[in-house]
Wavefront OBJ file of the C-alpha trace (Angstrom):
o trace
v -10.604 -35.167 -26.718
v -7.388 -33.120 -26.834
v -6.967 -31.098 -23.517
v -6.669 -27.846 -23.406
v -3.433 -26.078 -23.641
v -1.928 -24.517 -20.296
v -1.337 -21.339 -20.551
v 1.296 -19.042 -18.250
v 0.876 -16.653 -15.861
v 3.729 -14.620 -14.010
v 2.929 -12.621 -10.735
v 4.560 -10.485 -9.404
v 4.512 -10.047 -5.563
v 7.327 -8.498 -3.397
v 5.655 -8.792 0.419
v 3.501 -11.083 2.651
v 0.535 -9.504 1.664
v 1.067 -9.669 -2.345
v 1.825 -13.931 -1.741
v -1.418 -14.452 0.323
v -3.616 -12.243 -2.452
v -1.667 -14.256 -5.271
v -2.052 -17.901 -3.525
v -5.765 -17.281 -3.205
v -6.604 -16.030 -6.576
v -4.181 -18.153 -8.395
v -6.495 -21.024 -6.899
v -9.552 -19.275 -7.815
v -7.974 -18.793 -11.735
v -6.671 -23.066 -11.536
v -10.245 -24.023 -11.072
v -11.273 -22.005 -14.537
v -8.498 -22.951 -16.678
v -5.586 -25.312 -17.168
v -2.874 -22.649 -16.164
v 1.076 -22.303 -15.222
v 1.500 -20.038 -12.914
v 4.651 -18.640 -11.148
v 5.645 -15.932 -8.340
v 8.507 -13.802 -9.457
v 9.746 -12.213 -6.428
v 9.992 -8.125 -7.502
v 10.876 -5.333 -5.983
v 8.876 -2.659 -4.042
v 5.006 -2.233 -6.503
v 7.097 -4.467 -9.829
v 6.256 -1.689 -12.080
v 9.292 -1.687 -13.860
v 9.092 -5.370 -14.307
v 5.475 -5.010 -15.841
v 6.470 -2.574 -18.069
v 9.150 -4.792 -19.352
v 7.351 -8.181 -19.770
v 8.618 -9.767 -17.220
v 5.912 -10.340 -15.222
v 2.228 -10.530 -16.104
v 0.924 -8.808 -13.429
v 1.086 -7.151 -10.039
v 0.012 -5.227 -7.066
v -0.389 -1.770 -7.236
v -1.460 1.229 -5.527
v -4.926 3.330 -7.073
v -3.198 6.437 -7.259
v -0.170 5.484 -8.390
v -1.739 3.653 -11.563
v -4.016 7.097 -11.994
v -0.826 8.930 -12.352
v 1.556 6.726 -14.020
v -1.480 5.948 -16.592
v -2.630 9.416 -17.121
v 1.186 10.827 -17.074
v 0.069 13.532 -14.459
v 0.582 13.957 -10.806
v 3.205 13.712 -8.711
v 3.951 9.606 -9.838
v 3.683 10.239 -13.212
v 7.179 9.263 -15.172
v 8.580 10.387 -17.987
v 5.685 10.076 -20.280
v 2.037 8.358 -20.305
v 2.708 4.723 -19.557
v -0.813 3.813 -21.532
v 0.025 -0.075 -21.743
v -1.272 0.009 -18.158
v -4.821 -2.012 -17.964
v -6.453 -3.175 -14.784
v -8.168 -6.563 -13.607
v -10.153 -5.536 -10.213
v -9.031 -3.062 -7.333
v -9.099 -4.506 -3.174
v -10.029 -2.272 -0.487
v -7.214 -1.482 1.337
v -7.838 1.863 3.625
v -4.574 3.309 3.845
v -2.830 6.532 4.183
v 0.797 8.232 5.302
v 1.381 8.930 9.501
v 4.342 11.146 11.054
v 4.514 10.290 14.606
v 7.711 12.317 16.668
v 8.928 11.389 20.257
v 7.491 13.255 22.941
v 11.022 13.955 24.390
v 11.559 16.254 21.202
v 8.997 18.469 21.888
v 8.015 18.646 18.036
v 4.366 19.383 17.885
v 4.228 20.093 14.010
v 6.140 19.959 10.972
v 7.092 23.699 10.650
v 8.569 23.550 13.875
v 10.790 20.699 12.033
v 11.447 23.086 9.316
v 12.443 25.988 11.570
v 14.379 24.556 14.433
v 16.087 21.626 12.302
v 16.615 19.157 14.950
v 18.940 15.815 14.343
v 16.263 13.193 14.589
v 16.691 9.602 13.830
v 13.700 8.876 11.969
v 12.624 5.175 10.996
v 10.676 4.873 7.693
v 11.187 7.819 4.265
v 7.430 8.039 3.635
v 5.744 10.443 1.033
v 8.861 13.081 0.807
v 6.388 15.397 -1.188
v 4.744 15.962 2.628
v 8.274 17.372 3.884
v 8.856 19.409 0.623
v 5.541 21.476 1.297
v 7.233 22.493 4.130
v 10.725 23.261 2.698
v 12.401 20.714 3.979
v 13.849 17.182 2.777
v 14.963 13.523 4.338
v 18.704 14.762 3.098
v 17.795 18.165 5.233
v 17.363 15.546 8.426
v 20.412 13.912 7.263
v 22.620 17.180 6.845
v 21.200 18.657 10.214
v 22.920 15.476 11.957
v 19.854 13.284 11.483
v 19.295 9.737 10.256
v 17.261 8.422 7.898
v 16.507 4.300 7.212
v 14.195 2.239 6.105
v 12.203 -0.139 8.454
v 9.286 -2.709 9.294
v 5.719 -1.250 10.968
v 5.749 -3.582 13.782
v 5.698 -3.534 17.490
v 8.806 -5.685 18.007
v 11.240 -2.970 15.330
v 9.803 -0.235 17.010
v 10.890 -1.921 20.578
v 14.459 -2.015 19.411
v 14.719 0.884 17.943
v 13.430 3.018 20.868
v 15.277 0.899 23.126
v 18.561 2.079 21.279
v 17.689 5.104 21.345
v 16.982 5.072 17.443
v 13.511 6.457 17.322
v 12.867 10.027 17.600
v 10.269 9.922 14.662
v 8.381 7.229 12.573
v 7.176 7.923 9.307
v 5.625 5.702 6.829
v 2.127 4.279 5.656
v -0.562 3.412 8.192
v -2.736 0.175 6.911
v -3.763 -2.347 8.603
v -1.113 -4.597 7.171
v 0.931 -5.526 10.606
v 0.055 -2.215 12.000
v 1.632 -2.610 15.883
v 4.459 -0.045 15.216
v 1.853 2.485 15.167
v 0.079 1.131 18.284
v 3.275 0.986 19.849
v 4.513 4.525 19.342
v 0.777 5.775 20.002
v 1.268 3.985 24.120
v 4.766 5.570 24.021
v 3.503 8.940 23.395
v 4.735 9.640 20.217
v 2.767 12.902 19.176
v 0.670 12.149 15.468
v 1.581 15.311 13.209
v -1.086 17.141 11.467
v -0.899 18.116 8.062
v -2.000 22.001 7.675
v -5.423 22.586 5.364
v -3.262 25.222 2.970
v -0.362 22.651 2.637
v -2.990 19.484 1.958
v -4.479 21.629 -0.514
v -1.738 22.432 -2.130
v -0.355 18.889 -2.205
v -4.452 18.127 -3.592
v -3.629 20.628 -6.358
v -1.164 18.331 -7.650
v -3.069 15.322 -7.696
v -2.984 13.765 -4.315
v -5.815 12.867 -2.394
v -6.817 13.460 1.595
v -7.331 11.355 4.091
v -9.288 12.669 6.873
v -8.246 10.607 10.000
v -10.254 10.672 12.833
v -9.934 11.602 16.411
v -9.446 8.242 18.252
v -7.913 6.383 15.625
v -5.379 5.672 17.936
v -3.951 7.038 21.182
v -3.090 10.474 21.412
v -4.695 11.311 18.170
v -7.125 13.423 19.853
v -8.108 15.692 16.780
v -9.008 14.584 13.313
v -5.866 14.733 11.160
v -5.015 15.730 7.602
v -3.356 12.531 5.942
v -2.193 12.191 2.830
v -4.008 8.906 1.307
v -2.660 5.802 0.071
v -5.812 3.615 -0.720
v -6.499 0.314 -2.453
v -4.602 -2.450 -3.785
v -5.201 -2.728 -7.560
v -4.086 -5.764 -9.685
v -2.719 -4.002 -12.619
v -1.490 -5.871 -16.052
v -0.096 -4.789 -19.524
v -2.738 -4.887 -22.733
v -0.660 -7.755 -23.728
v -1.548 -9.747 -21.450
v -3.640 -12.805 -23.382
v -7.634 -11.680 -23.160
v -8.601 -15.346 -21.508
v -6.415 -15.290 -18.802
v -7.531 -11.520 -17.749
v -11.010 -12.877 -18.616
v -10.451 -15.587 -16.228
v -8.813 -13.647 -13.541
v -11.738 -10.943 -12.870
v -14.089 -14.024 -12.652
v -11.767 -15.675 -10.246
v -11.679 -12.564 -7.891
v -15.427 -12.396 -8.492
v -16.247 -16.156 -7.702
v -13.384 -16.786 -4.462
v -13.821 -13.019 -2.521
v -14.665 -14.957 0.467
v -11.571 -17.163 -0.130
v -9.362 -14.083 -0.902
v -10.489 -12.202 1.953
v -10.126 -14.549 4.586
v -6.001 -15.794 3.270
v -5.369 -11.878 3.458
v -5.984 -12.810 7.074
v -2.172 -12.786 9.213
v -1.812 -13.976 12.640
v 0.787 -13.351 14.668
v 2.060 -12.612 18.276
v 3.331 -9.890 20.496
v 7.246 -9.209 21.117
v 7.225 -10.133 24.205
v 5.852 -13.461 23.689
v 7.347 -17.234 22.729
v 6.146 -20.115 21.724
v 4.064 -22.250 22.353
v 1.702 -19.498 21.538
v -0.792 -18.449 24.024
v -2.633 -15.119 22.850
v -2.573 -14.435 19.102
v -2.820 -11.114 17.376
v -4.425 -11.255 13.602
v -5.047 -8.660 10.833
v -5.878 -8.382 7.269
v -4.050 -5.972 4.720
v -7.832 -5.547 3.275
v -9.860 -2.606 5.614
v -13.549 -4.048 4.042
v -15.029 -6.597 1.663
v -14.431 -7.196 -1.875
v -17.171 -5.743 -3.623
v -17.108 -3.033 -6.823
v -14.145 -4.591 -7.849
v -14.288 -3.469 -11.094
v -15.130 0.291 -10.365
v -12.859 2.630 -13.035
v -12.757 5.407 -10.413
v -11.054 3.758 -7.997
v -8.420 1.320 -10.392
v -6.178 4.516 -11.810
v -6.036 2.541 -15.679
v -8.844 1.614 -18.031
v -9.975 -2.301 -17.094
v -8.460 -5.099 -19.715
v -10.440 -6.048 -22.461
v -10.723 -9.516 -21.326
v -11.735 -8.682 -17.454
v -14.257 -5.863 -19.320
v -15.814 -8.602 -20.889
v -16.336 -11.045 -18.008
v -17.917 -7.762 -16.016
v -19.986 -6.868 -18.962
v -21.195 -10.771 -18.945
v -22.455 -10.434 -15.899
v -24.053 -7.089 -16.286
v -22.440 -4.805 -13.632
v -20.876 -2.787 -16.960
l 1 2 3 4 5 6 7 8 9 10 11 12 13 14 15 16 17 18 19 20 21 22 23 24 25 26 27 28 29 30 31 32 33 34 35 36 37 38 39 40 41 42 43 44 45 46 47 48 49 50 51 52 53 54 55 56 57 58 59 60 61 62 63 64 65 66 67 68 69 70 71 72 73 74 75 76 77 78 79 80 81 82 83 84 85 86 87 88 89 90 91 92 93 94 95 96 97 98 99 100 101 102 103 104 105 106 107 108 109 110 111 112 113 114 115 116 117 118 119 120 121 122 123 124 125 126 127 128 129 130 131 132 133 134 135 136 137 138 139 140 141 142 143 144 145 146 147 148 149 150 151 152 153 154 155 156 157 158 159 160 161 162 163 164 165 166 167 168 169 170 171 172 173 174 175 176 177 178 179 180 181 182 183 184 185 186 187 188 189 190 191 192 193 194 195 196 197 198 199 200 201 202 203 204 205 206 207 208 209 210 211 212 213 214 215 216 217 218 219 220 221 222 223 224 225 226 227 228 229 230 231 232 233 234 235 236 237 238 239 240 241 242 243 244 245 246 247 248 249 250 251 252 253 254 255 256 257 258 259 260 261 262 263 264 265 266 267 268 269 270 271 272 273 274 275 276 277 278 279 280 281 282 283 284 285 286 287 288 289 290 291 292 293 294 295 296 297 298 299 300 301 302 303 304 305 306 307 308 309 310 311 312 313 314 315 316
């Protein structure tokens, strides 16, 4: 008998999360079908790359792929991009946090907006939040501020404060590696509240809510208005070849167990050395695979081929 053909498969993945989720269900797809598969390294989501072929597929955000697909919201580009198709979404509960310094004295954002202080803020998270209340991250900047890009853990945060580099963090709270936020919340770094006028408004143009509750972490003593950032979708083109998408949703369906458990990261505090003695662990994924191939959560219309497989099994 002639064997089968390998086919190829290209992800994309641009952080630690991405390369666990892509090593666990690239060994779920190897044990379906002879298959080639590499990681091309992209940069932040790989959309472009998607859209251009060169990758096969990647790791996106829900509402992202709602408005990039649909051409509406506040991600939407230039036009529809409709070649967007979806294999299965993971649970990732996420959403956007702005956490000042206490020595600032910044209780809310229109204070921000009104007294226009110089802070040095780590993280450029979900401008459209700072817009609703007339200000920008160039505003910070032009008031004497700073503005830069940097890792959610414990140990940046550390440095940062200890340089006197901190006065505000902003950026997405999962629970991928999410010790920067524990560590500003024991500093007493005040959690800012998004207004219910300004959430609706941002609502209005296609963003969703997050309601975050009192206690989710130190000094978060009311429920807060987030702005959300949920689920992990892998998203492919409607070229991709109907088997292999086929073969993918019943490789997610088969291995969640297996996929779950590699999203699992240990780790250790920064204060600590090795040999290690007390470990830390977390999981980019907030609850258990299941509904994976629910169309209100994925943002684009499932691929034929994953369709099929779901349909096959009778949950379509």
């Amino acid at each position: 008998m002639t064997p089968s053909p390998h086919k190829s498969i290209r992800f994309g993945s641009s952080w630690s999360t991405q390369l666990r989720l892509t090593q666990a269900i690239g060994r779920g797809l190897a044990a379906l079908t002879p298959i080639d598969a590499t990681v091309v390294i992209t940069g932040p989501g790989g959309l472009g790359q998607l859209a251009d072929g060169e990758i096969d597929v990647a790791f996106l955000k829900s509402l992202n792929n709602e408005h990039r697909y649909t051409g509406k919201g506040y991600f939407a580009g230039d036009k529809p991009d409709s070649w967007m198709r979806t294999i299965a979404w993971l649970p990732q509960e996420d959403r956007f946090l702005f956490a000042v310094a206490p020595w600032t004295g910044i209780t809310s954002f229109e204070e921000i907006a009104s007294t226009k202080p110089a802070l040095k803020v780590g993280g450029r998270a979900a401008p459209m939040v700072l817009n609703e209340y007339g200000f920008s991250y160039d505003d910070i900047v032009s008031w004497g501020g700073t503005v830069s890009g940097m890792e959610h853990t414990a140990t940046e945060a550390q440095a940062r404060y200890e340089h006197g580099e901190l006065d505000a963090l902003f950026g997405d709270g999962s629970a991928f590696d999410f010790s920067a936020w524990e560590w500003v919340a024991t500093h007493g770094y005040r959690f800012l509240d998004i207004s219910d006028e300004v959430m609706r408004s941002l609502e209005s143009k296609g963003l969703r809510r997050n309601v975050t509750p009192a206690g989710f972490l130190m000094g978060v003593d009311h429920t807060l208005n987030a702005l959300d950032d949920s689920h992990i979708v892998l998203t492919c083109n409607e070229a991709l070849d109907d088997d292999i998408a086929y073969n993918l949703a019943k490789a997610i369906d088969l291995n969640k167990r297996d996929i779950e458990l590699t999203s699992i990261q240990l780790g250790y505090g920064p204060d600590a050395k090795l040999p290690v003695t007390q470990l830390t662990h977390w999981s980019s994924l907030t609850s258990q695979i299941e509904r994976q191939w629910d169309e209100s959560i994925v943002g684009a219309p499932l691929h034929p081929g994953a369709r099929r497989y779901y349909q096959e099994i009778g949950v379509l």
